[in-house]
N, C-alpha and C positions, 0 to 999 in steps of 0.2 A: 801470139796466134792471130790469123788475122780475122777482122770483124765481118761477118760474112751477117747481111741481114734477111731475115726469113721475112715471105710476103703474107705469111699467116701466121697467127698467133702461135709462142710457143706454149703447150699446154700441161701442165705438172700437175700427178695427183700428189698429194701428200695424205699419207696412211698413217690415220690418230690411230694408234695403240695402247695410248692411257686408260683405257676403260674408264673413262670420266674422272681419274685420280688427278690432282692439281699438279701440275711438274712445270720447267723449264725447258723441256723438250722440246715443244711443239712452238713456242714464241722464236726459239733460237732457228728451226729451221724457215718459220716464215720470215724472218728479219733476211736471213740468207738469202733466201729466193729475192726479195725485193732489194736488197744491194746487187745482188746481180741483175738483175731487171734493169736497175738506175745506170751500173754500169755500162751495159751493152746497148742501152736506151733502145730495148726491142718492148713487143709489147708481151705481156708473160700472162696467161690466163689460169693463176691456181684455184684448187677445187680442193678441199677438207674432206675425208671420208672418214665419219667414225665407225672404226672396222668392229671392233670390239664388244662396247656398249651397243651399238643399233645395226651391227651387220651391215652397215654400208662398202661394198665392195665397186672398186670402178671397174671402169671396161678397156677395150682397148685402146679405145683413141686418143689418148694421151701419149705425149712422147717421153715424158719423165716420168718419175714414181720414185717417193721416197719413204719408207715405212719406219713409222719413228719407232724408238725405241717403248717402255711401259712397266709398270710393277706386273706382280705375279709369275703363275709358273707359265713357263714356254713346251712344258710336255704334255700328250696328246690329252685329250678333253674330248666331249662330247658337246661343248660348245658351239653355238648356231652358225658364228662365224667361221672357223676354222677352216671346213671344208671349201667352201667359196673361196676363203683366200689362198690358200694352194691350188684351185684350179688356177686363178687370175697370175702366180706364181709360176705356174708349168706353162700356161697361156704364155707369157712373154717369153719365156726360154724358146719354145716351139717356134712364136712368132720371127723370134731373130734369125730361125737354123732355115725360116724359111725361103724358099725358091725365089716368090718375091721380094726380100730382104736378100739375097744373094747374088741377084739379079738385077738391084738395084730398082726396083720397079716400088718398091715402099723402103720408108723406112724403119729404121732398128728402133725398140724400145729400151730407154736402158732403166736402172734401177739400182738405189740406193738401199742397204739396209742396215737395222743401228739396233745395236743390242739386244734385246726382247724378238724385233725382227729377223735377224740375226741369227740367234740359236735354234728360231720356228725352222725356216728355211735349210741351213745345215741338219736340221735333223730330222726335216720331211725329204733331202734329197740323199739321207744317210752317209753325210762326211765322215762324220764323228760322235760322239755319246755327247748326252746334253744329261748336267747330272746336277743335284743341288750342292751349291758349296757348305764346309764345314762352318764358313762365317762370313758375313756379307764383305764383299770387296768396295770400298768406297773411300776417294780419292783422289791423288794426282801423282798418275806411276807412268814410269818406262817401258817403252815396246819396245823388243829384240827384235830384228829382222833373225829368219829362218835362215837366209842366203842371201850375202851381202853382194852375189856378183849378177842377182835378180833386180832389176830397175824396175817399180813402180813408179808410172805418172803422176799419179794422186799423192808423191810423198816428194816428191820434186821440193826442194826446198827444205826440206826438214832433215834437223840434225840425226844423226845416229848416236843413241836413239831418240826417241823424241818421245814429248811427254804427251798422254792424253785423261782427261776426266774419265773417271772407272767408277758405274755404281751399280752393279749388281749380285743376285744372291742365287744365282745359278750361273755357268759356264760349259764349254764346247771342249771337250777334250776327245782323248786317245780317235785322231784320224783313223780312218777307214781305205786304206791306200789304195787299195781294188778301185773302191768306188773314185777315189779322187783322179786315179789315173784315165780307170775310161768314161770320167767327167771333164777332163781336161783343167779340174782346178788349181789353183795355184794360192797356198797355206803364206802368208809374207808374213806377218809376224804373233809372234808369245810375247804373253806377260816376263815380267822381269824375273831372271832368275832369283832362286830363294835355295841353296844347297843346303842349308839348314833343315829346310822342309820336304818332309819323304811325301810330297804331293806331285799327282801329276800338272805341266803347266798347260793355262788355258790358251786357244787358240784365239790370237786376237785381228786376225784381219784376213780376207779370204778376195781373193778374185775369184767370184763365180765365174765369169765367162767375161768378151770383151767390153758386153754393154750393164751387165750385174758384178756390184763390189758389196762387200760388206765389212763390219767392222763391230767387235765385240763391246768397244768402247765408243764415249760418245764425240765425235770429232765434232757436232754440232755444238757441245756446250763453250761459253763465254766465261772469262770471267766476271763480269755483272752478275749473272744467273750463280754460279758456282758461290758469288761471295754472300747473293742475298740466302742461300737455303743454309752456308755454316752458320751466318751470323744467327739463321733463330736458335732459340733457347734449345728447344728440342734436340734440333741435330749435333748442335753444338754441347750439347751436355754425352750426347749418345757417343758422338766420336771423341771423346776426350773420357768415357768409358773405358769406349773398345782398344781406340790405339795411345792414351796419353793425352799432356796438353803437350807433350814437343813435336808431335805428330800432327796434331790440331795445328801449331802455329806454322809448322813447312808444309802446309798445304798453303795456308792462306798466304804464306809467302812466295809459293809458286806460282799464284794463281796472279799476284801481282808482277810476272817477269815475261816480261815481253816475249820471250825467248821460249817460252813451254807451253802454255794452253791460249794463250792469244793467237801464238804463231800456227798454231794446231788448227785452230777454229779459223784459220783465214788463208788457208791454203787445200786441204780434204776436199770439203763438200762445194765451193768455189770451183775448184780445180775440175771435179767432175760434173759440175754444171756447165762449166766454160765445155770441155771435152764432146761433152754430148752434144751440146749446141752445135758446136761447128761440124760435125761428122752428120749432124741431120741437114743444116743446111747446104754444105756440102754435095749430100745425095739428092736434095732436093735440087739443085741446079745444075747435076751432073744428069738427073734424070728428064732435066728438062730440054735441056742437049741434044740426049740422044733419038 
C-alpha cells in the first residue's frame, strides 16, 4: 500500500476498559501503535482514556479509537460510564454516515473493538444476545469463517482458519438478522465447532460498518504476554483444573508457532491501522485538491 504521509499528527484514542484490573491488554495494543508509528515514521499522537474506573470518555477529534478489551460483565449497569460511552459509540457511526464524510469535506472515524468492548457495542446496537457463559473460555482456538466466498482485509494473510487468544466468560450469540440486515453488518467469523456440545456458538468477529470492526477475541495478544500470565502459579494451576495438563501444554505449544498467534498478532490490528491511515490520508489530499 503506498505510504501516503499526513502533514498533521495522526491521532488515536485508546479505550482502557480494565477498570484498573492488571492485564496484558493495554501494553499489547500500545506496542502496536508504536511499531506502526516506527514503521510508517509518521508522527502518531496517542491519548489513554480510562473509560471505566474514571469515566474518561474522548471526543471527537481523534481519527482512530481502539477500545480494549477488560474483566467483568458487558451487560447493562447503571454505571457512570456506560452512557457516555455509547453516545461517543453512535457519535462515530453518525459522524461517518455523515454529508461531510460523504462529501469528502472531513474525514471518517474508524474504530477498533476487542472483546469486553465488543459485546458492549453488539449489544447496545442489538446484533445479538450477550449472555454469561457456562464456563470461562480461555485459550488458544480456531475461528471459522461464516462464508468463505466473503473476503475480509483485516484477515488477508491468515490461514483458514486461523488461530486467536480467547479469554472470556461472557459471549455474543443468537444474531438478530432484522437488525443486522438494516445495519448493513457483516457476522465473519464463530468459535470452533464442538458437535458434541448442544451449545449455541459464539460470534467471533463482526464488521460493523466500513470504518468499525470488531472482534470477540483478542487479536492484540502476543505471545510474550500469553506465556508470562500461564506460567504464573495461579492460572496455571486454574487451567490445568479446568481443561488438563495436555490442554495446558497445546496452548503453550501454540503460543510458541509462528504460524497461530504471532501470525494473528501481526497482521489484525496492523492491518487496520495501516488501512485507516491511508484512507484518512488519502481524503485529506483528495480534499485538498478539490
Amino acid at each position: 500500500m503506498q505510504n501516503i504521509s499526513l502533514e498533521k499528527p495522526l491521532k488515536i484514542a485508546v479505550l482502557d476498559m480494565y477498570d484498573n484490573v492488571a492485564g496484558e491488554g493495554m501494553r499489547c495494543i500500545i506496542n502496536l501503535i508504536n511499531e506502526f508509528r516506527t514503521q510508517k515514521n509518521i508522527e502518531v499522537i496517542t491519548e489513554v482514556f480510562n473509560v471505566r474506573a474514571n469515566t474518561e470518555i474522548p471526543n471527537l477529534e481523534h481519527d482512530i479509537y481502539i477500545s480494549s478489551g477488560g474483566p467483568g460483565s458487558p451487560l447493562p449497569s447503571d454505571e457512570a460510564w456506560e452512557k457516555p460511552y455509547f453516545v461517543l459509540i453512535d457519535s462515530i457511526f453518525e459522524h461517518n454516515k455523515s454529508e461531510e464524510v460523504l462529501n469528502g469535506e472531513s474525514t471518517p472515524k474508524f474504530m477498533f473493538l476487542i472483546c469486553h468492548s465488543f459485546q458492549l457495542v453488539a449489544r447496545h446496537l442489538e446484533i445479538g444476545k450477550v449472555t454469561k457463559r457456562k464456563s470461562t473460555s480461555f485459550g488458544v482456538f480456531p475461528v471459522n469463517p461464516i462464508d468463505k466466498t466473503i473476503k475480509e482485509s483485516l484477515f488477508e494473510g491468515l490461514p483458514e482458519p486461523f488461530f486467536v487468544v480467547d479469554s472470556r466468560d461472557y459471549q455474543l450469540v443468537s444474531p438478530n438478522l432484522k437488525i443486522i440486515k438494516e445495519l448493513g453488518v457483516q457476522i465473519l467469523r464463530m468459535e470452533k465447532e464442538r458437535p458434541h456440545v448442544n451449545l449455541e456458538r459464539a460470534i467471533m468477529a463482526i464488521r460493523f460498518s466500513k470504518e468499525v470492526f470488531g472482534t470477540q477475541f483478542h487479536p492484540e495478544a502476543d505471545a510474550q504476554g500469553m506465556l508470562k500470565l500461564l506460567s504464573s502459579d495461579e492460572k496455571r494451576k486454574a487451567v490445568i483444573k479446568t481443561h488438563g495438563i495436555e490442554k495446558y501444554n497445546d496452548m503453550i505449544t501454540k503460543l510458541d508457532d509462528p504460524d497461530k498467534i504471532m501470525l494473528t498478532e501481526s497482521i489484525i490490528i496492523p492491518t487496520f491501522l495501516e488501512k485507516a491511515y491511508s484512507t484518512i490520508s488519502q481524503q485529506l489530499i483528495l480534499g485538498e485538491m478539490a
